[in-house]
Legacy VTK file of the C-alpha trace (Angstrom):
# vtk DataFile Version 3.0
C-alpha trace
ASCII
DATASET POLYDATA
POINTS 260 float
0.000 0.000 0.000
0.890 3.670 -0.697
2.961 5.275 2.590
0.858 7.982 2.252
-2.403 5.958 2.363
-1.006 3.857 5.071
-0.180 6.959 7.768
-3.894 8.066 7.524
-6.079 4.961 6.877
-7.680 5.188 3.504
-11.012 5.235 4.448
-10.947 8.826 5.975
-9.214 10.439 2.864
-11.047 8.703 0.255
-14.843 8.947 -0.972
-17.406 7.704 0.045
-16.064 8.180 4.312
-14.790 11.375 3.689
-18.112 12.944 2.318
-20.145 11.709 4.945
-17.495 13.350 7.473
-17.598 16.423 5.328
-21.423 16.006 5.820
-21.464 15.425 9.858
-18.639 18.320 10.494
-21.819 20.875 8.802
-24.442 19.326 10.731
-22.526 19.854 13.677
-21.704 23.582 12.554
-25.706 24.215 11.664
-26.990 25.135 14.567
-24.180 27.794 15.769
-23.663 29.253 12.072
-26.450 27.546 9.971
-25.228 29.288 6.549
-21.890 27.772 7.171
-23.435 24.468 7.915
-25.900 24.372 5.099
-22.977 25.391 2.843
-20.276 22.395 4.088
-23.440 19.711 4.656
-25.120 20.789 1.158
-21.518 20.346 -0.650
-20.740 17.332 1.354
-24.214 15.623 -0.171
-23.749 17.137 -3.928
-20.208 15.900 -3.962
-21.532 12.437 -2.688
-24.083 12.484 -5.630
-21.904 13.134 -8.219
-19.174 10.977 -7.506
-21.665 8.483 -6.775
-22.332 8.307 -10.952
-19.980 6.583 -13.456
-20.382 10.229 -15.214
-19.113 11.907 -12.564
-16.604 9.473 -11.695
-15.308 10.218 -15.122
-13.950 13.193 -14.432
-11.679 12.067 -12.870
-11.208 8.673 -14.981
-10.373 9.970 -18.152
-7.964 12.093 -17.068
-6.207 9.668 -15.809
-6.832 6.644 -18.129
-5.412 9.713 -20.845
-2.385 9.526 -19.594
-1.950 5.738 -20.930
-2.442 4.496 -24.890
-4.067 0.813 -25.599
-1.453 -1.349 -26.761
-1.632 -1.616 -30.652
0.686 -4.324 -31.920
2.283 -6.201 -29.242
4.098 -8.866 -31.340
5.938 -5.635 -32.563
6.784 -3.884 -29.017
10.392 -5.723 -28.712
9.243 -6.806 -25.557
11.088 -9.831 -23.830
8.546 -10.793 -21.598
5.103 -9.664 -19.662
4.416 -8.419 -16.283
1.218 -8.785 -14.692
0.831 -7.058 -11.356
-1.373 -7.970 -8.842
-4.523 -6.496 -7.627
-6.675 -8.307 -4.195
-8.200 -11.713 -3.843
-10.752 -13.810 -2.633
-10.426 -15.423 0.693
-11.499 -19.320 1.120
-12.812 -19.364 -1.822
-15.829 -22.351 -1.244
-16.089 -23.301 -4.701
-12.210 -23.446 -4.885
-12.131 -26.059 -1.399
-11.224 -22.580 0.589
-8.279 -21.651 -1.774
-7.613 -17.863 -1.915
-8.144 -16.412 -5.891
-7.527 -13.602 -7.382
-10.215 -11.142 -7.766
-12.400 -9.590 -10.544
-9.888 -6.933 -11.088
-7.036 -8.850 -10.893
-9.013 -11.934 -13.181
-9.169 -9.123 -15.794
-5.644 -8.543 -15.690
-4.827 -11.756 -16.135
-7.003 -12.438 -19.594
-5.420 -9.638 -20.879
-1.883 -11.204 -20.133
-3.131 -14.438 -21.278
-3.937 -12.991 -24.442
-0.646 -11.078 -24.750
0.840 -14.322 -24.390
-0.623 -16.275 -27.302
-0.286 -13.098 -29.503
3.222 -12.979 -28.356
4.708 -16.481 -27.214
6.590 -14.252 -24.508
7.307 -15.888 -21.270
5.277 -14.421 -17.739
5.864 -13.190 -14.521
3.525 -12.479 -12.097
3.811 -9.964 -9.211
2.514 -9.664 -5.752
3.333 -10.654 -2.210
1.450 -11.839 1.020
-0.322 -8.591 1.214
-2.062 -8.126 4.720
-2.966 -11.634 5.601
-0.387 -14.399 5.506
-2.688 -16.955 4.422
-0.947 -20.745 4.617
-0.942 -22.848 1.795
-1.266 -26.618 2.984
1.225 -28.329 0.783
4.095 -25.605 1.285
3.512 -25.128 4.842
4.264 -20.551 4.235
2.774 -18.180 3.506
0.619 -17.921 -0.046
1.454 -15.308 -1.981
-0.819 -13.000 -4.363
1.340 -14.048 -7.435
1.075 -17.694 -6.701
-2.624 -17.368 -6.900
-1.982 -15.752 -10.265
-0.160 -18.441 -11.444
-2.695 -20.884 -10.617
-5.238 -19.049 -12.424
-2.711 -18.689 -15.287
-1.766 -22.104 -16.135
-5.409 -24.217 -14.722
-7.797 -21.544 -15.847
-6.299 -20.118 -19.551
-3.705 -22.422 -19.884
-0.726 -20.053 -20.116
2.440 -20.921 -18.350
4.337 -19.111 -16.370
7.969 -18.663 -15.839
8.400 -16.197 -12.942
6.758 -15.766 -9.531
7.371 -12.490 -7.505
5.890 -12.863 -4.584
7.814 -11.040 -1.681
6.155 -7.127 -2.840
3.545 -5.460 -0.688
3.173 -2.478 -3.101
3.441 -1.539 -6.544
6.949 0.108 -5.874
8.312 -3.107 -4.581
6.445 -4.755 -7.928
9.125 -2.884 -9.623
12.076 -2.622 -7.693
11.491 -7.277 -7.889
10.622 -7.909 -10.470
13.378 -5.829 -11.878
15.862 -8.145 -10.494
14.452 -11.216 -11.581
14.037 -9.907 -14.902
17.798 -8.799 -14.760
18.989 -12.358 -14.287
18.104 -13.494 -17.224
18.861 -10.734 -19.082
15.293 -8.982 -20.053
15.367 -5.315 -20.016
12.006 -4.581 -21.968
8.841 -5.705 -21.274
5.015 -5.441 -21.638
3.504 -4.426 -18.586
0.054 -5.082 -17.473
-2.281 -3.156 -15.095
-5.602 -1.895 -15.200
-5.459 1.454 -17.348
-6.006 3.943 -14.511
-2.901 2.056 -12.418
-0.609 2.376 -15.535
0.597 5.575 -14.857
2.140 4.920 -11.667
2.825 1.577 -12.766
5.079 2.558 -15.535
6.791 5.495 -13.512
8.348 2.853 -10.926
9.128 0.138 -13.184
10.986 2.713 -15.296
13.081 3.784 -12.118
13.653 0.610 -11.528
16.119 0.278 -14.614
13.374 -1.828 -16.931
11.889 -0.389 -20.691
8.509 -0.303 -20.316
5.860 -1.107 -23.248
2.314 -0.291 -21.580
0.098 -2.618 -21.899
-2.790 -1.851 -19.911
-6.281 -2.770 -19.929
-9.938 -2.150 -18.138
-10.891 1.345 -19.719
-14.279 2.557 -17.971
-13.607 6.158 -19.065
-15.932 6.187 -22.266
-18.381 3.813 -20.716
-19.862 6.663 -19.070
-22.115 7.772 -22.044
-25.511 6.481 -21.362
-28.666 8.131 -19.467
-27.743 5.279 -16.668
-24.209 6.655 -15.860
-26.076 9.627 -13.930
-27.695 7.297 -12.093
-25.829 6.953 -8.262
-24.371 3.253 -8.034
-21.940 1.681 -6.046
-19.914 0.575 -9.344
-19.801 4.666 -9.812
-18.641 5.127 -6.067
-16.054 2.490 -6.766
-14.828 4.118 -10.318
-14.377 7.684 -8.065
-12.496 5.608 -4.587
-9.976 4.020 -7.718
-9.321 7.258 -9.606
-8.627 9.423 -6.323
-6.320 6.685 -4.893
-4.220 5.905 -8.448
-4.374 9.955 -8.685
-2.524 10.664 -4.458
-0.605 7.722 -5.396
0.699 9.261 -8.551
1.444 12.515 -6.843
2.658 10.668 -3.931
5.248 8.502 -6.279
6.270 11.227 -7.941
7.554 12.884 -5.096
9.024 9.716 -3.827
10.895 8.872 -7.378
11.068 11.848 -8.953
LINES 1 261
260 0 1 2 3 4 5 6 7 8 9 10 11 12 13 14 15 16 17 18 19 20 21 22 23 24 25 26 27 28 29 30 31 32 33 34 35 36 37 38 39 40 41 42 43 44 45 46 47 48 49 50 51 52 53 54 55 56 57 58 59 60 61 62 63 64 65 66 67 68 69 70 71 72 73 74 75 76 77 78 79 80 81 82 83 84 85 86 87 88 89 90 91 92 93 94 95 96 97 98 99 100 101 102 103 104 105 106 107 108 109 110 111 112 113 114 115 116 117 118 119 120 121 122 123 124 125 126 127 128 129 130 131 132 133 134 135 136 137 138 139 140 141 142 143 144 145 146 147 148 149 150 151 152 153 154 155 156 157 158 159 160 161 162 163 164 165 166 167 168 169 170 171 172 173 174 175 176 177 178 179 180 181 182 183 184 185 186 187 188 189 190 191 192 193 194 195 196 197 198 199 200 201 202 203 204 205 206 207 208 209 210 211 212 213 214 215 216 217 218 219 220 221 222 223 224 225 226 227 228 229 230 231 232 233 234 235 236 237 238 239 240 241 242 243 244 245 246 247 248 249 250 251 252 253 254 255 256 257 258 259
């Protein structure tokens, strides 16, 4: 997780908690200064209704998702090899006899890669560590890493195979900074990185310190979705467009500052 995000707990600086704080700190002002109130309650609600809409989450989205291209023609990127980074998981997954899986987001991520793969014939390596629960795996008696759940998914579920397994990173800076090595090893310098499109840019910044050519390769675009009567509509898929966009956007600042 981002230092910045993990000195004041996310949940406080990010929509939808910090709207409904914005909200309580003017009902507490209404009834010494009720225009004040009014004013910070009123904005705390109209802010919570328009972020609450993919439409208004797109103001934020497309700026963002701007900042990366879709990836054209991959068999002609000079790329050595993909990167897939990892996003959450499922815990005890029932349907899976308990196993932790990856998640919707990070499920999309991985198609993507798989189809890189065939379209490519370049070897894998997935990325992510423990994360906050050190879940045991039964037959390796440690902990199971996010990237080994990748894996799984990888080679059982699409049938792509996998070559490496990073799974010692608890952040997207450490994604880079091990991967990097690996990668070094065998002598790759260039490869096609996958991430959602709104984590590219941060993505590619911190692979790119880390000494590695980066080809972006990203995927999940919601930023023109947002064209129907329904994306004014509040939803909890717009909420969750908005919480993603504000993060990736403090965690681009945030990286900036921290790589320059």
């Amino acid at each position: 997780m981002l230092d910045l995000l993990n000195a004041i707990p996310r949940g406080f600086i990010l929509p939808p908690a910090n709207l409904f704080l914005l909200i309580l700190v003017g009902l507490l002002l209404w009834r010494r200064w009720p225009r004040t109130g009014r004013i910070v309650a009123g904005t705390g609600l109209a802010l919570l209704a328009i972020l609450s809409t993919n439409a208004g989450a797109s103001l934020f989205v497309r700026p963002l998702e701007g900042l990366s291209t879709p990836l054209a023609a991959p068999e002609r990127a000079g790329a050595q090899a993909i990167v897939v980074l990892a996003a959450g998981r499922l815990q005890d997954a029932p349907e899976y006899g308990g196993a932790d899986i990856p998640d919707y987001v990070a499920l999309a991520r991985l198609r993507y890669a798989a189809h890189l793969q065939r379209r490519t014939g370049l070897p894998i390596l997935v990325s992510g560590g423990v994360g906050a629960r050190a879940d045991t795996d039964p037959k390796k008696g440690r902990p199971l890493a996010l990237g080994e759940a990748m894996a799984v998914a990888l080679r059982e579920d699409f049938g792509v195979p996998v070559r490496w397994i990073e799974g010692h990173s608890r952040d997207t800076f450490e994604n880079a900074a091990f991967s990097a090595g690996m990668l070094r090893k065998d002598g790759i310098r260039r490869v096609l990185l996958v991430t959602d499109a709104m984590h590219m840019p941060r993505s590619r910044r911190v692979f790119a310190h880390a000494g590695l050519e980066v080809v972006e390769a990203p995927t999940m675009f919601f930023g023109d979705q947002a064209r129907s009567s329904g994306a004014f509509v509040p939803s909890a898929e717009g909420m969750r467009r908005s919480w993603y966009a504000l993060y990736e956007l403090i965690g681009l600042a945030w990286y900036r500052v921290r790589v320059g």
